[in-house]
C-alpha positions as CSV (number, residue, x, y, z in Angstrom):
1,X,252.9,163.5,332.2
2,X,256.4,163.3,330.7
3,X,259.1,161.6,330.7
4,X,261.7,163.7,333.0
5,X,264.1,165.7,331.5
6,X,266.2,166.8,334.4
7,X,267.6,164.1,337.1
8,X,266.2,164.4,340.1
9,X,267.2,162.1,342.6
10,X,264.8,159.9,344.5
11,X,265.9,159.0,348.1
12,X,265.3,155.7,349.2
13,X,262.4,156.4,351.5
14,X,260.5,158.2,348.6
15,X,261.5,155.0,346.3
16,X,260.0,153.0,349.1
17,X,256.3,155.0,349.1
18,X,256.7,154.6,345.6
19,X,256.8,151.0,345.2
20,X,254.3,150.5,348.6
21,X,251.7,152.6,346.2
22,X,252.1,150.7,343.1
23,X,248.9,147.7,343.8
24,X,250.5,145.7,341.0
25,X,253.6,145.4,342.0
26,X,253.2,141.8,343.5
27,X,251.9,140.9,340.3
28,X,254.5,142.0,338.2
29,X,257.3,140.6,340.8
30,X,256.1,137.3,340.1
31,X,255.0,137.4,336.3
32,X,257.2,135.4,333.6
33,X,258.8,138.2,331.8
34,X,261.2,140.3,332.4
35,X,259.9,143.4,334.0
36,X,261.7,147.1,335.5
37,X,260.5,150.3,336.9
38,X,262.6,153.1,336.1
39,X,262.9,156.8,337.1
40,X,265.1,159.2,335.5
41,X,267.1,155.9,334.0
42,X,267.7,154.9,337.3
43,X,266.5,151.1,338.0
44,X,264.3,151.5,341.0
45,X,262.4,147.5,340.8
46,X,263.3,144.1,338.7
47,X,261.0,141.6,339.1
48,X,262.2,137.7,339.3
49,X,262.3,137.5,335.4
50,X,264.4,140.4,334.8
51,X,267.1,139.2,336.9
52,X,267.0,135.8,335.8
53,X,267.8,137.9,332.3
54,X,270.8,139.1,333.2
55,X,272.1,136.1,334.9
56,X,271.9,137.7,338.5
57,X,271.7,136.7,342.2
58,X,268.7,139.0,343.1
59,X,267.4,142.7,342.6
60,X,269.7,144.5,345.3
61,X,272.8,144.5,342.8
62,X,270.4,146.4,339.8
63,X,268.8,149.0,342.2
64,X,269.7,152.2,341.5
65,X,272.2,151.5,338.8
66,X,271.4,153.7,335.2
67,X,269.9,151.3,332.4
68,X,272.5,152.5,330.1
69,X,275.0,150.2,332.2
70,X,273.4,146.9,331.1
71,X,272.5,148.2,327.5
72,X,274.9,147.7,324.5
73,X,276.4,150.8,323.5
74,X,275.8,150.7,320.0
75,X,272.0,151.0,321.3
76,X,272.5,153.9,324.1
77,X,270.8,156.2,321.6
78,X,268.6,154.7,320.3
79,X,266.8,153.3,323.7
80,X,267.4,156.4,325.4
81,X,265.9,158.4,322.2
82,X,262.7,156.2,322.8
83,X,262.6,156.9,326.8
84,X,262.9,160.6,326.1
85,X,259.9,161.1,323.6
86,X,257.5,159.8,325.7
87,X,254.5,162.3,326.9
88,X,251.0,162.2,327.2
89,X,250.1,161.6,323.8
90,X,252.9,159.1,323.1
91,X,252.6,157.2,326.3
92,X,254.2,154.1,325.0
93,X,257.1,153.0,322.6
94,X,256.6,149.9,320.2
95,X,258.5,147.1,320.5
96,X,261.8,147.6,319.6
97,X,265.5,145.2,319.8
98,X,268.2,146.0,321.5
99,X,271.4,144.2,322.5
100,X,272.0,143.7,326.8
101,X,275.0,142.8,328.9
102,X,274.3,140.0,331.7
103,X,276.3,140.4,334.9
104,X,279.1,137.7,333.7
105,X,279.3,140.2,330.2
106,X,277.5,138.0,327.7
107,X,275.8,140.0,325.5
108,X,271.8,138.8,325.1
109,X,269.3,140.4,322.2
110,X,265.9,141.7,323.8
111,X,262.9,142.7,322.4
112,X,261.8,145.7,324.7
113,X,258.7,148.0,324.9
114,X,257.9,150.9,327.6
115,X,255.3,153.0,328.8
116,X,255.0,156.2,331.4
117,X,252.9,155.3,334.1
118,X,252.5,158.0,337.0
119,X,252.6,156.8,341.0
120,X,252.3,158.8,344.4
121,X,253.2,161.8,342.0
122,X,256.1,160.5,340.0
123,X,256.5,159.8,336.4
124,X,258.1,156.6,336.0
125,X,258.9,154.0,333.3
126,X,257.7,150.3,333.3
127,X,259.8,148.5,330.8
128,X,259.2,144.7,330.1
129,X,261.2,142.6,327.9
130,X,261.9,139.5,326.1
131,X,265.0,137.6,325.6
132,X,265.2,136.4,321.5
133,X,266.9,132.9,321.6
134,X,269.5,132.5,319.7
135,X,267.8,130.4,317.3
136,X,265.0,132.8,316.9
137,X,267.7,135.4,316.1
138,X,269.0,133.2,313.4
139,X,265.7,132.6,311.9
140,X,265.3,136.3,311.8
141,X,268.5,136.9,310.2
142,X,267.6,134.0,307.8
143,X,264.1,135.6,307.2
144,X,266.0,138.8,306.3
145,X,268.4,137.2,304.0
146,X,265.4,135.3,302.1
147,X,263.4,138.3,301.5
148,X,266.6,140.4,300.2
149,X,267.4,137.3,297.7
150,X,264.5,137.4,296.4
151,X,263.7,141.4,296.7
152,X,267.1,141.4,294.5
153,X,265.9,138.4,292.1
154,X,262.1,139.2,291.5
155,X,261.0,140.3,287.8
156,X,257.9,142.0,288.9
157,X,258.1,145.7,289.8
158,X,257.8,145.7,293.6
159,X,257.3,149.2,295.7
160,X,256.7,149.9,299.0
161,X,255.0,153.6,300.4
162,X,254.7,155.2,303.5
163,X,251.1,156.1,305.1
164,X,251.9,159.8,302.7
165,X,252.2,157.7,300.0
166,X,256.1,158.4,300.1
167,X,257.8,155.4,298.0
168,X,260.0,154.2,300.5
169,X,260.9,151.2,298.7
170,X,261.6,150.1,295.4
171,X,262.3,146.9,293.7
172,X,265.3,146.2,291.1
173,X,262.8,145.4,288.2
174,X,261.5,148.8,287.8
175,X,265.1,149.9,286.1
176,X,266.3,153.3,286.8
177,X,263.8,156.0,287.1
178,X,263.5,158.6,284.0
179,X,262.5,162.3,284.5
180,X,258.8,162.4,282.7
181,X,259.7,164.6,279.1
């Protein structure tokens, strides 16, 4: 299973035996987040949620419209960078933030995550979201600006490594680095 590389369309009786034989799709329909299945970036089912996200009527006016019509474009490559590594070993991104556009064009910050799932055949991608209030986005950006204060301020030496043991990240206190004589 991976994620398709080539558009191929899906006619709307094909979409229709898809969504007939996913069993969870009631479930999801009615769950409290945001939730949409995707094939080939084409939106082929928003639950409740997910409309309610972008400040819509009802799911007709999403289906079959490409996600990259609703997503920032500062974030186009990024997301669709995300969609298109997923395979069989990497069936599932992290959670990641990205910026949407609601129907009346106000922009909304997400947190997003997606996974492959495979139905009646197809490979599809089930995406669920979260909206970040805009007070949680300012505590966030206050949170960021707290720990760079005081990554800037601190006397200890402070460094940060990768899983290779890479430094990644150094702190201010441990001066310039000198070549070993």
């Amino acid at each position: 299973m991976k994620y398709p590389e080539k558009p191929d369309e899906l006619d709307a009786q094909t979409i229709q035996e898809i969504l007939n034989s996913f069993p969870a799709l009631e479930l999801l329909q009615q769950h409290p987040i945001p939730h949409a299945l995707t094939h080939n970036r084409k939106l082929l089912f928003v639950n409740k949620s997910a409309v309610k996200l972008f400040d819509g009527d009802n799911s007709d006016y999403f289906l079959g419209k490409d996600i990259t019509s609703f997503i920032h474009p500062l974030d186009h490559g990024r997301i669709l960078n995300r969609l298109e590594i997923l395979n069989d070993e990497k069936t599932k991104n992290n959670p990641t933030e990205a910026r949407v556009y609601t129907l009346n064009g106000k922009i909304k910050h997400i947190i997003s995550v997606s996974s492959l799932i495979e139905i009646a055949g197809h490979t599809l991608v089930l995406a669920a979201a979260t909206e970040l209030s805009e007070e949680m986005g300012h505590e966030i950006s206050q949170s960021e600006q707290n720990f760079q204060r005081l990554f800037e301020n601190m006397l200890d030496v402070f460094y940060r490594t990768d899983s290779e043991q890479n430094l990644t990240l150094v702190g201010p206190a441990a001066g310039p680095c000198q070549p070993s004589i």
